[in-house]
KOLLOKE-48182 format. One line per 10 residues: their letters; for each residue x, y negated, z negated of C-alpha. Coordinates in nm, 3 decimals. Layout:
! KOLLOKE-48182
a	X Y Z ~ ...
***
This chain:
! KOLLOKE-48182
xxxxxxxxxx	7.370 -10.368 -4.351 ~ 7.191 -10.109 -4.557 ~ 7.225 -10.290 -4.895 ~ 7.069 -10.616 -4.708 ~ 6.773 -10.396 -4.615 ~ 6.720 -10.294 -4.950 ~ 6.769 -10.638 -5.118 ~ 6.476 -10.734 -4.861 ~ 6.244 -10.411 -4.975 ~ 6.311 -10.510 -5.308
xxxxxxxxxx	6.206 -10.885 -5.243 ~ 5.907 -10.760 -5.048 ~ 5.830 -10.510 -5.351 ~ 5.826 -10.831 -5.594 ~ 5.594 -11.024 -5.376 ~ 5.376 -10.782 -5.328 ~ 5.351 -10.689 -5.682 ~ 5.280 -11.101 -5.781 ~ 5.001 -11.140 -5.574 ~ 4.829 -10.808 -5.697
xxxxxxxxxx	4.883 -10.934 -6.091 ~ 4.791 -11.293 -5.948 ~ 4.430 -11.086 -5.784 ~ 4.380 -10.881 -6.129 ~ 4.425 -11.193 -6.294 ~ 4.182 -11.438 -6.096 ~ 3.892 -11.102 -6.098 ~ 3.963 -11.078 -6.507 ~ 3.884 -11.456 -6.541 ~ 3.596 -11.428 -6.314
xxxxxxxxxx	3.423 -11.162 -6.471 ~ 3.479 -11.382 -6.789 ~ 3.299 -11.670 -6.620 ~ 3.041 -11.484 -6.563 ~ 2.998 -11.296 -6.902 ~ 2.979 -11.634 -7.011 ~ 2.747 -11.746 -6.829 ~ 2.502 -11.489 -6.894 ~ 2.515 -11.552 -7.278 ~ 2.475 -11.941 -7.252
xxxxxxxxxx	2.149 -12.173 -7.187 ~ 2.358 -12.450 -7.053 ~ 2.596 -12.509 -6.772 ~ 2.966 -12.402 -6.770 ~ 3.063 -12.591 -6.512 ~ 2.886 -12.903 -6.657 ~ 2.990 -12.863 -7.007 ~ 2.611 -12.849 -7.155 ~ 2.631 -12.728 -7.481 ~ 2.415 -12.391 -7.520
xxxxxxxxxx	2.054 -12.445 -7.701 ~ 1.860 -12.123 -7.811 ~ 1.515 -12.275 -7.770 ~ 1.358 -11.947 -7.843 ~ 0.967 -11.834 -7.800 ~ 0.783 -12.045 -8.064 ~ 0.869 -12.344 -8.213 ~ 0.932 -12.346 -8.605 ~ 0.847 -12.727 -8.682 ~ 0.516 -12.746 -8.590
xxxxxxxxxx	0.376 -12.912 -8.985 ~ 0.101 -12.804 -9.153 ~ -0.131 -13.054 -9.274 ~ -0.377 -13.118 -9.553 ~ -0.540 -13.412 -9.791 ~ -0.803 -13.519 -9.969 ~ -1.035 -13.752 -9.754 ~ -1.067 -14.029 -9.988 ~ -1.255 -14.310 -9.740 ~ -1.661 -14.359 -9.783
xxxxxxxxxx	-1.761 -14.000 -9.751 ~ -2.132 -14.103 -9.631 ~ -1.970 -14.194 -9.258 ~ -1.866 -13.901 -9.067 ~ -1.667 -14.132 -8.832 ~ -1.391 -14.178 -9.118 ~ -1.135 -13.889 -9.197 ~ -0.847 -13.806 -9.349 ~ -0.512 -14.004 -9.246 ~ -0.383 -13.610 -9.266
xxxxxxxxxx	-0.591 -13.367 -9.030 ~ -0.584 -13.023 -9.122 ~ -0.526 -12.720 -8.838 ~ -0.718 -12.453 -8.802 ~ -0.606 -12.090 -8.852 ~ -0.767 -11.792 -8.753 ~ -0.876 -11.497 -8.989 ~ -0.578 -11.207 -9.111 ~ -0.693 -10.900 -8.897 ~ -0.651 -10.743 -9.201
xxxxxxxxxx	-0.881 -11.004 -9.426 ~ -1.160 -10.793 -9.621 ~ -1.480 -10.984 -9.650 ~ -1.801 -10.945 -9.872 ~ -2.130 -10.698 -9.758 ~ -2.291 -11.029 -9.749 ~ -2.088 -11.222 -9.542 ~ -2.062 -10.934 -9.296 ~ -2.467 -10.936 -9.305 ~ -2.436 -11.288 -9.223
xxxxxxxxxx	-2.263 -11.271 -8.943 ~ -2.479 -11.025 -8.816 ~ -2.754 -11.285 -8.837 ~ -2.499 -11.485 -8.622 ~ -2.486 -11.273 -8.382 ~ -2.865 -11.245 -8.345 ~ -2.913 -11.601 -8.323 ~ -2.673 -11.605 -8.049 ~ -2.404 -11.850 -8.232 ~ -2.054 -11.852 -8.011
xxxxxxxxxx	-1.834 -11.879 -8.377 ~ -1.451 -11.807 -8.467 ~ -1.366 -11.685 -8.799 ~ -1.112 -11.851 -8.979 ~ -0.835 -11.812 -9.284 ~ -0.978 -11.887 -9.591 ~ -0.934 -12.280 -9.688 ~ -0.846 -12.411 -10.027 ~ -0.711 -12.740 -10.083 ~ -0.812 -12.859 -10.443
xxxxxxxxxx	-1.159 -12.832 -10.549 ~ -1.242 -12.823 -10.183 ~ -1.257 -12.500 -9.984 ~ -1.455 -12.204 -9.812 ~ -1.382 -11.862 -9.869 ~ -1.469 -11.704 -9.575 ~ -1.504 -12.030 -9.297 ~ -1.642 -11.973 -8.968 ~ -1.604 -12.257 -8.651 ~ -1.903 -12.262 -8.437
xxxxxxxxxx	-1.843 -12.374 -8.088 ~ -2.210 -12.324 -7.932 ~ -2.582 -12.219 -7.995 ~ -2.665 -12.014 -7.736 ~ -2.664 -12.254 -7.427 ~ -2.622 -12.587 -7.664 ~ -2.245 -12.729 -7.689 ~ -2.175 -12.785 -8.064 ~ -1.892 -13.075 -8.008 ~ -1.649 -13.132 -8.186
xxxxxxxxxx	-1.717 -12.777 -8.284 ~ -1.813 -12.740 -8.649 ~ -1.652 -12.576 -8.980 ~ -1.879 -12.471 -9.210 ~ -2.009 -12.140 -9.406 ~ -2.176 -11.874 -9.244 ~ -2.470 -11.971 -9.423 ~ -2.463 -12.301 -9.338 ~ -2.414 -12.199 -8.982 ~ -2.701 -11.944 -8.956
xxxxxxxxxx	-2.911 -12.184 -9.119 ~ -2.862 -12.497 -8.833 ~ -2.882 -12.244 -8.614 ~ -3.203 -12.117 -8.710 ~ -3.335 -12.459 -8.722 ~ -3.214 -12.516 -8.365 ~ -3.333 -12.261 -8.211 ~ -3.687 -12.265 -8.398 ~ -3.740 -12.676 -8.435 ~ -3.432 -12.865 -8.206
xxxxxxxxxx	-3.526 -12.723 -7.897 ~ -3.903 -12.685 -7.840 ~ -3.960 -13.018 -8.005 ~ -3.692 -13.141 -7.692 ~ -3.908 -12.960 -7.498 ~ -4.237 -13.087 -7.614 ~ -4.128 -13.467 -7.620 ~ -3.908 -13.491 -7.344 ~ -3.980 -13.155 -7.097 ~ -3.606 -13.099 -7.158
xxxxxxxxxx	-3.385 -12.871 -7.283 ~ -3.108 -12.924 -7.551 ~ -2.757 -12.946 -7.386 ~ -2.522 -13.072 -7.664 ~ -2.527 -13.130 -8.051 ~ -2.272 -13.439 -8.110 ~ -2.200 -13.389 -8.497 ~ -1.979 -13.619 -8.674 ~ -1.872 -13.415 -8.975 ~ -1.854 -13.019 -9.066
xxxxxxxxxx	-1.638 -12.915 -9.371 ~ -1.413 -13.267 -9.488 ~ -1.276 -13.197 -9.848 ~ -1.445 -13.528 -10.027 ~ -1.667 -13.696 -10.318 ~ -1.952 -13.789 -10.248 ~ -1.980 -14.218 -10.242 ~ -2.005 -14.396 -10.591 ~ -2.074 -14.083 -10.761 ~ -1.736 -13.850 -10.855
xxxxxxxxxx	-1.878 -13.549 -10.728 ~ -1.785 -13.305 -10.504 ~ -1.976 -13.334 -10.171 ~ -2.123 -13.052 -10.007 ~ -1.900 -13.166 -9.676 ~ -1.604 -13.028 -9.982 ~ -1.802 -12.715 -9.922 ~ -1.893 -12.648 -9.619 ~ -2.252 -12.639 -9.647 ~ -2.310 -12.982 -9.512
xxxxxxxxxx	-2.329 -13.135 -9.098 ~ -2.435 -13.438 -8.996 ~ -2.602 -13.500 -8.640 ~ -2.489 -13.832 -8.462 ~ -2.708 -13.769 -8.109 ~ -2.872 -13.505 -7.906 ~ -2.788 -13.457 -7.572 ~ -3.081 -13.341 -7.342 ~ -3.039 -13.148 -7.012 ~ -3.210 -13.440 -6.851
xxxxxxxxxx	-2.913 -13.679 -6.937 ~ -3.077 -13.858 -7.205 ~ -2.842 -13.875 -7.494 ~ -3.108 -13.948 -7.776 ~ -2.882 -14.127 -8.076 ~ -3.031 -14.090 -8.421 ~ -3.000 -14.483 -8.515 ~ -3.345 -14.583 -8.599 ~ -3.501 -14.654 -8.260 ~ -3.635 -14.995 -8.116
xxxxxxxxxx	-3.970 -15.075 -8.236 ~ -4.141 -14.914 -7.887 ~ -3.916 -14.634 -7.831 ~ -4.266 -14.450 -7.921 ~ -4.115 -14.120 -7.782 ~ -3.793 -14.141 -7.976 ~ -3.897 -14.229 -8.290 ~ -4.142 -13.937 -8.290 ~ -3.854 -13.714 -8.168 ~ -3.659 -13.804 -8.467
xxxxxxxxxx	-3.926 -13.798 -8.760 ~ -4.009 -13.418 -8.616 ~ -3.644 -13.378 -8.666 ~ -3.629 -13.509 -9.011 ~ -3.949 -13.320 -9.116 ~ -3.890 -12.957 -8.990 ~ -3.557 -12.977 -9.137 ~ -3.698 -12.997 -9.508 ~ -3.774 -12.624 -9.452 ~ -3.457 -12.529 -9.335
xxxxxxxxxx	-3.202 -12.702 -9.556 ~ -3.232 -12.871 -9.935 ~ -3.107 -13.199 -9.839 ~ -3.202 -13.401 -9.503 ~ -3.107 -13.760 -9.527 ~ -3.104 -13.983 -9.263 ~ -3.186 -14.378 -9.133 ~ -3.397 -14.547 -9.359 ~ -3.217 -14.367 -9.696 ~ -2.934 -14.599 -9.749
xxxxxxxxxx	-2.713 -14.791 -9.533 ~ -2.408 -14.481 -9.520 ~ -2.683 -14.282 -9.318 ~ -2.803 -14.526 -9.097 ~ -2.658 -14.378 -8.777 ~ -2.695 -13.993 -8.848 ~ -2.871 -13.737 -9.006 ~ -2.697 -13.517 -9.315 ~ -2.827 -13.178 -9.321 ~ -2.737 -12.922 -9.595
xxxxxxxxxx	-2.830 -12.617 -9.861 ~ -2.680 -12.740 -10.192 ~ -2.826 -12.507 -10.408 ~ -3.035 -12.710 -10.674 ~ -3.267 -12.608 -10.976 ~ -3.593 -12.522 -10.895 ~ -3.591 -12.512 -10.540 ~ -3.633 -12.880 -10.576 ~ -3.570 -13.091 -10.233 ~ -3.405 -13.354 -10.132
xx	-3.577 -13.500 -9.753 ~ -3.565 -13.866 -9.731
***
């Protein structure tokens, strides 16, 4: 009798002892599942394969080219649009550029400054995107030089608006422009356009506070009000920039005005 007692307590012993390594076992591969887990973007139990997708994404291109369409239209660009990046916090620029963005500031320009551009013979040094004028939307907003920029601001703010205001009792809401810095010849000729340079902009319509959106295509033979409107535009622009060519030139400028400050011997110009 007392050896069957201790075959049983040995039995019971072995059971017991099973079903604890059986327990540690089943914990062990549960704390596995879960280590797992933790370390993986996709589903165990589903079998999703794991994908780091990370904070940024690395194959975002970088584009740039040559726009070699009719450079007189600001409607056409460049099959390959170029993206905009901001200025290195650590990018030194000139006494003078800092002066002009002083002048910026003054004029009450809303601007970003941007990496310097190069792409060829095209570029600016030290680019700046202006968004607004004070109050008046600049859309899409513009690339250009700081010069450039102070200088259509200037001419905004001194001509643009009270002329609006004069003509039409209005204020200027938005400046539609349909081409800031595009790296490009200018038509027929070979030469590097001041677009290449960012000295150039070209006005498609002014938008008024009142609603009117005044379009620079030469007006209807009694839009009286209009037509005036646009020859003040044309004429207090010649003391602004060097070149102001608009309807009436040639056929590429039929629908908006080209404003810019190509430097030319002299002082000699160009306002037809």
């Amino acid at each position: 009798m007392a050896e069957l007692f201790r075959a049983a307590e040995t039995v019971a012993r072995q059971s017991k002892c099973a079903v604890m390594a059986k327990c540690t076992a089943m914990v062990a591969a549960g704390l596995a599942l879960v280590a797992v887990s933790a370390c993986n973007t996709g589903s165990v139990l589903s079998l999703q394969p794991a994908v780091d997708v990370g904070s940024q994404t690395a194959a975002v291109p970088q584009y740039a080219g040559m726009q070699k369409l009719v450079p007189s239209n600001p409607y056409l660009t460049a099959a390959y649009p170029r993206m905009d990046e901001p200025m290195s916090p650590v990018e030194q620029i000139p006494a003078s550029e800092t002066d002009c963005r002083q002048q910026l500031k003054r004029l009450d320009v809303a601007y970003t400054d941007l990496a310097p551009i190069h792409e060829g013979q095209c570029g600016i040094d030290y680019p700046v995107k202006v968004t607004a004028i004070g109050s008046i939307q600049m859309k899409p907003a513009a690339t250009l030089t700081c010069d450039m920029a102070a200088t259509f601001a200037a001419w905004t703010k001194n001509e643009l608006v009270p002329s609006a205001r004069w003509r039409y009792f209005s204020g200027v809401r938005t400046i539609h422009q349909g081409s800031s810095y595009s790296c490009r010849n200018i038509a027929g000729e070979g030469v590097l356009s001041e677009h290449g340079k960012g000295n150039a902009l070209d006005v498609m319509s002014i938008e008024l506070n009142n609603g009117d959106d005044i379009d620079v295509r030469k007006p209807g033979l009694f839009a009286f009000r209009t037509r005036g409107f646009l020859n003040n535009v044309r004429a207090d622009g010649c003391q602004y920039f060097t070149t102001v060519l608009g309807p009436g030139y040639n056929y590429d400028h039929r629908n908006h005005f080209h404003f810019d400050i190509k430097n030319r011997r002299n002082g000699y110009r160009a306002c037809r």
